[in-house]
C-alpha positions, 0 to 999 in steps of 0.5 A: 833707321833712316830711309835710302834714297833709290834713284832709277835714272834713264840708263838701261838695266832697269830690272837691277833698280827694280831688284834692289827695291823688291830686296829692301822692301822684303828686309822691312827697309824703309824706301824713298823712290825717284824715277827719272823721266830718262827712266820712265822713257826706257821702261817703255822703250825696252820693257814695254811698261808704263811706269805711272807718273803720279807718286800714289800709283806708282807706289802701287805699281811698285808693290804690284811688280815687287809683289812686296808689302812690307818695308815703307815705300815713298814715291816722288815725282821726278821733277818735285824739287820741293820733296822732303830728300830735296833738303839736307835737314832731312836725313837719309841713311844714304843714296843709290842711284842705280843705273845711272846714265852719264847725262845724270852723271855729268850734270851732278858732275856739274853742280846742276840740278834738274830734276830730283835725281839731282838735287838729291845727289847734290843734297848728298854730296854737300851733306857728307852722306853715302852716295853711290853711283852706278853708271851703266855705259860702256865705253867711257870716254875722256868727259865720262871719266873726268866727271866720274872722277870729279865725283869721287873726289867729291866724296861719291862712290863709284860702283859700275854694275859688274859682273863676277863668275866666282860665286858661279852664277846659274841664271841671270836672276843669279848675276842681277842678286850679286850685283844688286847686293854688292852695290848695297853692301856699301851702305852697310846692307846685307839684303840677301845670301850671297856667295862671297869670295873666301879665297882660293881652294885648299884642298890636297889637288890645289897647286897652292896647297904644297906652298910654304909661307915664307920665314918672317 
């Protein structure tokens, strides 16, 4: 099975980015890591964690925080243009990049490629291949939308981390799972056990259960 692409840019809610890798690495799924320099800064910011910098100890900070080892884990250097998810000859089963800070947004909006970040989701998008985006910014405003539409025209998908209450969370752990889960369901992942909507209850004090189908 090909590798996906996971990309941590500088938005807040890091700890979903690193959710989503412990969950793939636990499923033996094969992963190609960029963090931006945007997102080192916040882990530092908000975390208090330096994220390394060099892509073979970072790798092992990755595996030390997810305390995974299974799976197959590659770590690139935000700003190395010249790695193998920089071409479209190298094939990926497709990409997330979760969260997604509208600086990020705008500039793959833009044809404008950066950092590796961007040109991997350049490299997507001319490439027909799944991209998922997932902003964390709240509100949006009329540039923020425009560029998230221009995106999903281009063949994106446009996944906004929120939360729901039906499958009646208990602990933030609860809420980051579903979210996680949710935006890799897109790709065809199925990561973890997830309570899903399977409609309103049916039971003999349901309001609906007395309602009759309508004749055909």
């Amino acid at each position: 099975m090909a590798p996906v692409v996971l990309a941590i840019s500088g938005a807040s809610a890091q700890p979903l980015a690193q959710r989503a890798l412990q969950l793939l690495l636990a499923a033996g799924e094969s992963v190609e890591l960029v963090v931006s320099r945007g997102a080192i800064g916040v882990w530092q910011a908000e975390l208090g964690i330096q994220v390394p910098g060099d892509p073979g100890v970072q790798e092992c900070f990755w595996r030390e925080r997810t305390g995974c080892q299974t799976g197959k884990l590659r770590c690139h250097r935000w700003n190395d243009q010249a790695a193998a998810i920089a071409s479209g000859s190298y094939r990926t089963r497709g990409m997330v990049i979760l969260p997604a800070s509208m600086g990020t947004v705008g500039r793959i909006a833009g044809g404008v490629a950066l950092d590796l970040v961007e040109r991997a989701a350049d490299v997507h998008l001319k490439e027909a291949r799944p991209l998922v985006i997932c902003p964390r910014e709240t509100p949006w405003n009329l540039v923020h939308l425009r560029n998230l539409t221009a995106l999903a025209e281009a063949g994106a998908r446009i996944a906004p981390p929120v939360p729901a209450w039906y499958q009646q969370p208990r602990t933030l752990e609860d809420m980051i799972d579903f979210l996680v889960i949710r935006v890799f369901d897109l790709l065809g992942y199925d990561l973890a056990p997830l309570q899903r909507w399977q409609g309103p209850s049916r039971g003999p004090d349901s309001p609906s259960s007395n309602v009759q189908p309508s004749d055909p």
